[in-house]
C-alpha positions in Angstrom: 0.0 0.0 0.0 1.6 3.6 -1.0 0.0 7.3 0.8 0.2 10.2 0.0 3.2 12.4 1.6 1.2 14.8 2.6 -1.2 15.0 5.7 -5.3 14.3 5.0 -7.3 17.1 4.4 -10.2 17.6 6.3 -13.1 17.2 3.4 -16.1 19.4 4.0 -19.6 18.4 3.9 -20.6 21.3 1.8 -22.1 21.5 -1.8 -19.5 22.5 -4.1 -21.3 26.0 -4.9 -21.3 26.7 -0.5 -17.2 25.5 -0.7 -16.2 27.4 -3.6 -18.4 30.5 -2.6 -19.7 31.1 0.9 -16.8 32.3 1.7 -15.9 35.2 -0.7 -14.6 38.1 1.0 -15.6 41.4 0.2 -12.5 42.2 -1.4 -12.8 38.4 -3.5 -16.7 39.9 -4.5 -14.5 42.5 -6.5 -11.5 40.7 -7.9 -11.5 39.6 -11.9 -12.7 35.7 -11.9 -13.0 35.1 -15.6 -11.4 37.3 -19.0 -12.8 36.4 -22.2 -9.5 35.7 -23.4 -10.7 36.8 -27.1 -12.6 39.8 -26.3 -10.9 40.7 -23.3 -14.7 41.3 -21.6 -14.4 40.3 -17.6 -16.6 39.0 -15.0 -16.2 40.1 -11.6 -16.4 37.3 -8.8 -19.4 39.0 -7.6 -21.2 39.4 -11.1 -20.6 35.2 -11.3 -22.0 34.5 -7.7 -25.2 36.9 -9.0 -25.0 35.4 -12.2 -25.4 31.5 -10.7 -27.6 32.7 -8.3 -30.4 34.0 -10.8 -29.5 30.9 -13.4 -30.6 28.7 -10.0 -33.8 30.7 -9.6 -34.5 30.6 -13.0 -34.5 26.9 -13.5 -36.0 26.4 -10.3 -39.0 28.4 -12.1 -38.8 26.4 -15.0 -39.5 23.1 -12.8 -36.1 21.7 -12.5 -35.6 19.8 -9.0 -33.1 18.0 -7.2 -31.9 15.3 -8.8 -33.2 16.6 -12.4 -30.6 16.2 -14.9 -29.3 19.4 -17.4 -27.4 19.1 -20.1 -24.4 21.4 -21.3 -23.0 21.8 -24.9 -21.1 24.7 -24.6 -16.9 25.5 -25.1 -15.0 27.5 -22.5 -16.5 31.0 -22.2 -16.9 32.7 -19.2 -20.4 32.3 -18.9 -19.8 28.5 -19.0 -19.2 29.1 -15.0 -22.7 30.9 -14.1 -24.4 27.9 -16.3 -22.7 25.1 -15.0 -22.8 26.6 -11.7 -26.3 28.0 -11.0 -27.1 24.1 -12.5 -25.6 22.8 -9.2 -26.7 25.5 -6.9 -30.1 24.5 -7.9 -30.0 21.0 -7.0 -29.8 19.4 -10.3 -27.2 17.5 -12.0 -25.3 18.7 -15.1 -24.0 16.5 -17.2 -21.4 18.2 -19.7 -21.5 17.1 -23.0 -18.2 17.6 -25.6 -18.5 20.4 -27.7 -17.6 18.1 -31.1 -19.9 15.8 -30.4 -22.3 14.7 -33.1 -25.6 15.0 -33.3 -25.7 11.3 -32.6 -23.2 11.5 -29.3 -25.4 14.5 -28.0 -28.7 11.9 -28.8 -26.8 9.2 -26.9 -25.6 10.9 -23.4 -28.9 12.9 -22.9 -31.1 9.9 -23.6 -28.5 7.5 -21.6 -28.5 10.4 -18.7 -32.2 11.7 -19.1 -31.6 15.1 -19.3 -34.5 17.1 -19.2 -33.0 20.8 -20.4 -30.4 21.5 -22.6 -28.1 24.3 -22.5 -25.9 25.2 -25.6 -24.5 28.0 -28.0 -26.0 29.4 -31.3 -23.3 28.2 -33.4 -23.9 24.6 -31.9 -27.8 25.2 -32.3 -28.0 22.9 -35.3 -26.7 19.5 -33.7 -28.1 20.6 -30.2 -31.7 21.0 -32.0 -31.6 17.7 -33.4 -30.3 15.9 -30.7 -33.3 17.7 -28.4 -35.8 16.7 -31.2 -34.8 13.3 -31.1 -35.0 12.6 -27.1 -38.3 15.2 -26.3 -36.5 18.3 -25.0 -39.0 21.0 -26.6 -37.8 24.3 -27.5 -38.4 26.1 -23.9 -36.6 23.5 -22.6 -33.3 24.4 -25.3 -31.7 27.5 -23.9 -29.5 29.0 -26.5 -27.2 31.3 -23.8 -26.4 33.5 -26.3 -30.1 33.7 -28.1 -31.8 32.4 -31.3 -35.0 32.9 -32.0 -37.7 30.4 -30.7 -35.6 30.0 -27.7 -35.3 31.3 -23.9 -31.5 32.5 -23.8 -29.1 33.4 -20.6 -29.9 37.0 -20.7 -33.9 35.6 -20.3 -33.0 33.7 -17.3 -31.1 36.4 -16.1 -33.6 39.5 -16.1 -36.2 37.2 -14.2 -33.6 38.0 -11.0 -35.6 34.9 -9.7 -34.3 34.0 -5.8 -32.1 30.3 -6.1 -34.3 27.2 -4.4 -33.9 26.4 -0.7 -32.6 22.8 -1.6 -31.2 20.3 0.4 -29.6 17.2 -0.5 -26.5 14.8 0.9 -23.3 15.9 -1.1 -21.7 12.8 -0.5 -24.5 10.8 -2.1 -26.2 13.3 -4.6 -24.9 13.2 -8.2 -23.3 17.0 -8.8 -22.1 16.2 -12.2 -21.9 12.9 -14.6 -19.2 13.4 -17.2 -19.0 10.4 -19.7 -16.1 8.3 -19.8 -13.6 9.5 -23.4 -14.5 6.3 -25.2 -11.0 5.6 -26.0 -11.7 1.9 -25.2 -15.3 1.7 -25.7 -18.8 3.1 -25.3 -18.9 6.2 -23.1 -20.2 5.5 -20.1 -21.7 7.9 -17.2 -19.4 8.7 -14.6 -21.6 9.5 -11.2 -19.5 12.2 -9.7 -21.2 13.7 -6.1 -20.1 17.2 -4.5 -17.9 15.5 -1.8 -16.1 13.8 -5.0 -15.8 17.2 -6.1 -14.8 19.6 -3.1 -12.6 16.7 -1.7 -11.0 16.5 -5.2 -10.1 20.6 -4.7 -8.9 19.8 -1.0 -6.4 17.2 -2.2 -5.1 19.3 -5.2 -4.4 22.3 -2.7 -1.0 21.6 -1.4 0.4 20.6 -5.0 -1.1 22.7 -7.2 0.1 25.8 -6.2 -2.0 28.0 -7.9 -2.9 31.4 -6.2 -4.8 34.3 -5.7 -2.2 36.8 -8.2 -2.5 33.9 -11.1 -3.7 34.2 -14.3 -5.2 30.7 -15.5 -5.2 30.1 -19.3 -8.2 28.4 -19.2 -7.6 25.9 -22.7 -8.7 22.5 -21.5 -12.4 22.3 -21.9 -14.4 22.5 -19.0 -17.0 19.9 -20.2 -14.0 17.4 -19.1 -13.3 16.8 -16.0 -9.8 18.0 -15.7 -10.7 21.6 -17.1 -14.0 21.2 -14.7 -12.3 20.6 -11.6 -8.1 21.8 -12.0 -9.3 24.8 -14.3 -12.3 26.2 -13.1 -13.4 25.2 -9.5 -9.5 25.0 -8.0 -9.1 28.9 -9.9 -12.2 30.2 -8.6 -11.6 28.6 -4.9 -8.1 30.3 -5.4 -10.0 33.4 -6.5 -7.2 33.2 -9.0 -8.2 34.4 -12.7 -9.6 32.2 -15.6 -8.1 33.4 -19.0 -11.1 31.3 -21.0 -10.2 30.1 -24.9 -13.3 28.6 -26.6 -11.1 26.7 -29.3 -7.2 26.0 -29.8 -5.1 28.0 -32.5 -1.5 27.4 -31.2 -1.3 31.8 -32.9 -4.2 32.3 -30.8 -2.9 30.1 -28.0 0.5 32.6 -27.9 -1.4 35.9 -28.0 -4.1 35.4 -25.1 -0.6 34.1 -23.0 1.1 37.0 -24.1 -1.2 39.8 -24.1 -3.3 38.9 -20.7 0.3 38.0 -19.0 -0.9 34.6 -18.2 1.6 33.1 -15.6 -0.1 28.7 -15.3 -0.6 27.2 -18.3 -2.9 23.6 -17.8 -2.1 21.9 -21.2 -2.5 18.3 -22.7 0.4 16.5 -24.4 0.0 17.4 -28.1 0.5 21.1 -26.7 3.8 20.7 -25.3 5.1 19.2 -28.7 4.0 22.2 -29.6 5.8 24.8 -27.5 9.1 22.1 -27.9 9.0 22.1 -31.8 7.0 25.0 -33.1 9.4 28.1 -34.3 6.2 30.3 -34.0 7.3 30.2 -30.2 10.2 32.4 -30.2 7.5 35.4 -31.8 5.4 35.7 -28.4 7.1 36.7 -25.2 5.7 34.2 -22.8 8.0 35.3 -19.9 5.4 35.7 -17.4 4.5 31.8 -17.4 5.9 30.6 -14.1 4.3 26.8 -14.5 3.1 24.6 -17.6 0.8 21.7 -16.1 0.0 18.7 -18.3 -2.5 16.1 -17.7 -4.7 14.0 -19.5 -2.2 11.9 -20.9 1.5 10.9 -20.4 3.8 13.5 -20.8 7.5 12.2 -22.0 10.6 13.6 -20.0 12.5 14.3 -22.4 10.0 16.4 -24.3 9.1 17.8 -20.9 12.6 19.0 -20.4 13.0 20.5 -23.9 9.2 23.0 -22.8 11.3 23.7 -19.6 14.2 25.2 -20.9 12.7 26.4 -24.4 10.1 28.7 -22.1 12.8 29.0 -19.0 10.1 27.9 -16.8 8.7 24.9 -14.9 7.1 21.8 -16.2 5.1 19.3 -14.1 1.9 16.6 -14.6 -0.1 14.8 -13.0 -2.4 12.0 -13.3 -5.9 11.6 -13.0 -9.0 10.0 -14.3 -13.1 11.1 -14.9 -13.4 8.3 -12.5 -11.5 10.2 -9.6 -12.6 13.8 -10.2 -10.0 13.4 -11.8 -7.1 14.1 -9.5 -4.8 11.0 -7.6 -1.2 11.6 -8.1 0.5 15.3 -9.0 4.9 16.4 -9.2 4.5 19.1 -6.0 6.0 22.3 -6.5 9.1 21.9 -4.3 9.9 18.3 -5.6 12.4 19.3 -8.3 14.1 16.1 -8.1 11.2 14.3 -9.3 11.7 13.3 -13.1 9.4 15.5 -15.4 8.1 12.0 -16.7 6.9 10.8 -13.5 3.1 11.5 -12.8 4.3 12.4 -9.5 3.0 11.2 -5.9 -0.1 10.3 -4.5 -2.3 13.7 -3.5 -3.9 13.9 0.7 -6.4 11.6 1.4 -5.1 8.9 -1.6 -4.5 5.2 -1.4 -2.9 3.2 -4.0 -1.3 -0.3 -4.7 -0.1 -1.8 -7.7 -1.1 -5.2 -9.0 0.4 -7.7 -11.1 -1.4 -8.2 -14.1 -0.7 -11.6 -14.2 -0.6 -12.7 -11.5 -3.1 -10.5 -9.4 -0.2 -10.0 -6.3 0.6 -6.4 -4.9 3.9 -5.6 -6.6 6.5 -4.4 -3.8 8.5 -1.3 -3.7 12.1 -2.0 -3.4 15.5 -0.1 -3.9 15.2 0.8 -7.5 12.0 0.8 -9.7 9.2 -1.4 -9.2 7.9 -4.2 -11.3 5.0 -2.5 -13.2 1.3 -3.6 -12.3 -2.0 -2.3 -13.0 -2.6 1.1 -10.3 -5.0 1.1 -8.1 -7.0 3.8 -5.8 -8.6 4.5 -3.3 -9.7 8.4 -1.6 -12.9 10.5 -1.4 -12.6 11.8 -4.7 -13.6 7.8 -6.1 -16.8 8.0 -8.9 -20.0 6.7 -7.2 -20.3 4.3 -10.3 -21.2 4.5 -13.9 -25.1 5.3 -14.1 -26.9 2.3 -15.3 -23.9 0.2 -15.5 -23.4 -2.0 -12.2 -21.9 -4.5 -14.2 -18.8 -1.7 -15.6 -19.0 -0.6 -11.9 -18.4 -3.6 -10.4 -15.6 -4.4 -12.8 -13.4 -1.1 -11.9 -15.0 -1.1 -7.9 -13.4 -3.3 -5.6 -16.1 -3.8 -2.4 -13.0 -1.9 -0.4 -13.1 0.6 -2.6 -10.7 0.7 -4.6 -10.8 1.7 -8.0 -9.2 -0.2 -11.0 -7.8 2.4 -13.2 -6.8 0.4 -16.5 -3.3 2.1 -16.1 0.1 0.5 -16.2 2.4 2.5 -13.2 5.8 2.1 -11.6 6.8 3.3 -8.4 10.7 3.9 -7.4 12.3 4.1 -4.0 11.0 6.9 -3.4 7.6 6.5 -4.3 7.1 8.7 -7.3 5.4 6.8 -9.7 5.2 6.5 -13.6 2.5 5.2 -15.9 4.0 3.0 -18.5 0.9 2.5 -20.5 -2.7 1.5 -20.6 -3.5 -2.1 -19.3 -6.4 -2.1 -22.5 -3.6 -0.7 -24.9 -1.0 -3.1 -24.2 0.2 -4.7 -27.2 0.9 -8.4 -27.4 3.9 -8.9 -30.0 4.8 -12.7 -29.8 4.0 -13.1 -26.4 5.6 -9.5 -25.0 3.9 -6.4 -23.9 4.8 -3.6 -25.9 3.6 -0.2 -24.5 2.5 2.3 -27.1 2.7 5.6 -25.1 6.8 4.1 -25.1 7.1 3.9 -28.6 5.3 7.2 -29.2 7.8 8.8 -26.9 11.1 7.8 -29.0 9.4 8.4 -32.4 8.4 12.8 -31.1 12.2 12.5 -30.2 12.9 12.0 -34.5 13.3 15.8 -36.0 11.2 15.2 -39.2 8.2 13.6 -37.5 5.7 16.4 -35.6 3.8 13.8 -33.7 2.6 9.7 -33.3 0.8 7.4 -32.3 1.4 3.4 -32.3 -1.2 1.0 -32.0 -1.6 -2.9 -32.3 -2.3 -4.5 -36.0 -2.9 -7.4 -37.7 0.3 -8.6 -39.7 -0.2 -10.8 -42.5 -0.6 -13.8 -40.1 -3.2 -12.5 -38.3 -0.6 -11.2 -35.4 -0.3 -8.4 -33.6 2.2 -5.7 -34.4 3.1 -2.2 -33.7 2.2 0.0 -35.9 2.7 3.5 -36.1 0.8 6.3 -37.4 3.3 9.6 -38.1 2.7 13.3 -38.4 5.7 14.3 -40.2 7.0 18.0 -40.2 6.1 20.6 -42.8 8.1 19.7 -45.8 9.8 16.2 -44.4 10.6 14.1 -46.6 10.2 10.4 -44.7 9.4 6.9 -45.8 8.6 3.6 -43.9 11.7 1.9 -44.0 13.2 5.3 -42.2 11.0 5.1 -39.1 11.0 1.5 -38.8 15.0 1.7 -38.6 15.0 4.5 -36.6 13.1 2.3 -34.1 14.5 -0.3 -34.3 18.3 1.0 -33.5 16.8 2.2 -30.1 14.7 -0.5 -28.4 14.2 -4.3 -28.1 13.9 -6.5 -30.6 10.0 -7.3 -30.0 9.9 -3.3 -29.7 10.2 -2.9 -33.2 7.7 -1.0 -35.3 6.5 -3.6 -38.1 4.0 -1.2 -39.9 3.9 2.6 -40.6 1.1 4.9 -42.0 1.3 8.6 -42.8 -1.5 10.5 -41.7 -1.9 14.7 -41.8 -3.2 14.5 -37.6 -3.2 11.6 -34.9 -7.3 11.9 -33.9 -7.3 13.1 -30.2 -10.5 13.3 -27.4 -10.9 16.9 -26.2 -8.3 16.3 -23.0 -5.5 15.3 -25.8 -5.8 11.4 -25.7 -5.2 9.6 -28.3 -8.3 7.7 -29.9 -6.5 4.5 -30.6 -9.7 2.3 -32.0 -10.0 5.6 -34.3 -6.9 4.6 -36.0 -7.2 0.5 -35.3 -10.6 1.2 -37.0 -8.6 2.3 -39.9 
């Protein structure tokens, strides 16, 4: 068994809207909380607080109870915050929906989570209409925050100045918020989140994410996912720190708001930092203000780390989390600079974690140098509830003691910093030996012609399984097959080899920057 190294935090039994707001100061009423990073326009903490306040009301008007599930399709703009928000503070549950999601994805979560409104953005008004249509949301039940005709719209809900609902509910029980699971190995599924998941989440993350009060937040990372939900927006606003919000990413676009809103934490994924490593756009904006980049939502290389660090003279961490753990378990803290940039870092307060042998189901044992890998597992407030309508997915990642099956591949050295080696689901079997993609992946972003990767299992002609990789190549590279399968193959093991190449113009990526591997097996 590995804990954390830092003492438990005392989790509250508050809603998340009474921990993130019933104590605002008067001076926190009048501090910026979120910048359109575009437009520049800026909410005050006080204008949110009224703003979630009269959303609550509103709904609470419009019949929505506790319980009652609302849906979101809607990219990170300020008012995301009083939406999602005033959602919670009424009672109900929101469930956030991906912003590229089809009209067929947006039919599938609100019909599997039986939303009753919808909240969405006129430019997504086409797929949000025919989703509604297609599971019995009506047109007064479609709120358009930023108006179309036929609709009710934020500024509607707004101008009734209705009083919020007297609720009461048990935050450790009561769904706050049901994300669905990325997909990346199967079916979404509904992840049953509660507010103690969430404001114990947010009392973990505060000794090692050391974001404060003077910080500007680029605000990137969708807040539909949990990592933007819960790092982004609710540890910023509990910082009273300010959210830089970007509804889309344009790495020019990326490099202004940084520059010209001096933003000083940076939350990226992975793709991003290959980014600010490779891209000669960089050396353009001065980005001398950023004191931290933070990357999540999928393994971040140390080598490529390294190269962010010193290109942008600043410092480079990540964490590790899953929807299933709000997301938060393991995080580099701020004063462990001897902790390798690859390493996902140490367990956060509260957090329980063993690793287990994939073959043979025993807890793998630290020792003097780095573990044996095995499958991580965790236990700490911040655990799902369990996947709506799915006991049988729930009881395959819940242990009765509560521990939850993460699917990841970790490591753990002497002194106890660990390292995810790969997804257990992603593992490829070459002859008998696990190859780990994420690996490969690493090595092939270190080749100068190639932009980015991805490697996945594939049938040779024998019906085997292979590693294949699928390559990005630079602006101009000239590269062939035989040239990345030898450039491999001088730097690993023999059943490490890449057998199979394809050249494709982007690797397909989920919103939080992982990779969609049965995308590309599909191919």
């Amino acid at each position: 068994m590995f804990t954390s190294p830092f003492p438990d935090e005392i989790i509250p039994a508050l809603s998340i809207y009474d921990f993130l707001f019933s104590d605002l100061t008067a001076a926190d009423l009048n501090r910026i909380a979120l910048v359109d990073g575009p437009s520049g326009a800026e909410t005050s903490y006080a204008q949110l607080v009224g703003q979630i306040d009269a959303v609550a009301g509103a709904l609470a008007d419009r019949g929505v109870k506790v319980g009652d599930v609302v849906g979101m399709l809607c990219p990170n703009v300020p008012v995301f915050a009083s939406v999602f928000h005033g959602i919670l503070r009424a009672g109900a549950t929101a469930t956030t929906i991906n912003a590229l999601s089809t009209p067929e994805e947006i039919v599938s979560q609100l019909s599997d989570s039986k939303a009753r409104f919808l909240f969405t953005i006129s430019p997504m008004l086409p797929q949000a209409e025919i989703a509604a249509n297609e599971v019995g949301i009506d047109a007064e039940h479609l709120i358009v925050i930023d108006g179309a005709e036929g609709h009710p719209s934020l500024r509607d809900l707004l101008a009734q100045q209705s009083t919020p609902p007297e609720v009461s509910f048990d935050p450790a029980t009561h769904i706050a918020v049901l994300p669905y699971s990325s997909g990346t190995t199967g079916k979404p599924k509904g992840v049953m989140l509660s507010h103690t998941n969430l404001v114990a989440n947010v009392q973990q993350c505060r000794p090692v994410l050391d974001v404060e009060q003077d910080d500007r937040v680029l605000a990137l990372l969708p807040f539909f996912h949990i990592y933007g939900m819960t790092v982004l927006l609710n540890i910023a606003l509990k910082k009273r720190a300010r959210l830089v919000t970007m509804p889309k990413f344009d790495l020019v676009e990326f490099l202004r708001i940084t520059q010209d809103h001096g933003c000083t934490y940076l939350f990226i994924a992975p793709p991003i930092a290959v980014a600010l490593a490779k891209h000669p756009i960089i050396e353009q904006y001065d980005l001398s203000k950023v004191r931290v980049v933070f990357s999540g939502a999928a393994p971040l290389d140390t080598a490529l780390a390294e190269t962010v660090a010193r290109r942008l003279d600043t410092r480079v961490a990540q964490g590790y989390g899953m929807t299933e753990m709000s997301p938060v378990s393991h995080v580099i803290p701020p004063d462990r600079m001897d902790i390798a940039r690859g390493s996902i870092g140490v367990p956060v307060a509260n957090i329980e974690c063993k690793l287990i042998d994939v073959e043979t189901g025993e807890e793998v044992l630290a020792g003097t140098g780095m573990s044996e890998p095995g499958e991580l597992w965790v236990r700490g407030p911040n655990i799902m509830l369990g996947y709506l309508g799915r006991d049988d997915a729930t009881r395959e990642s819940l242990e009765a003691d509560g521990f939850l099956r993460t699917g990841d591949i970790a490591t753990v050295d002497a002194d106890g910093s660990f390292f995810i080696v790969d997804r257990l689901k992603e593992l490829i079997k070459y002859k008998g030996y696990q190859v780990a993609p994420a690996e490969l992946e690493a090595l092939l972003l270190t080749h100068p012609l190639i932009a980015d990767a991805a490697v996945v299992g594939a049938p040779d002609d024998d019906g085997q399984e292979v590693p294949k990789a699928f390559v990005v190549t630079v602006a101009g590279a000239e590269l062939d097959e035989d040239a990345v399968m030898a450039f491999v193959a001088k730097r690993v093991a023999p059943h490490k080899k890449v057998r199979q190449v394809a050249f494709i113009e982007t690797v397909p990526k989920s919103s939080s920057g992982k990779i969609l591997r049965k995308d590309l097996r599909a191919r």
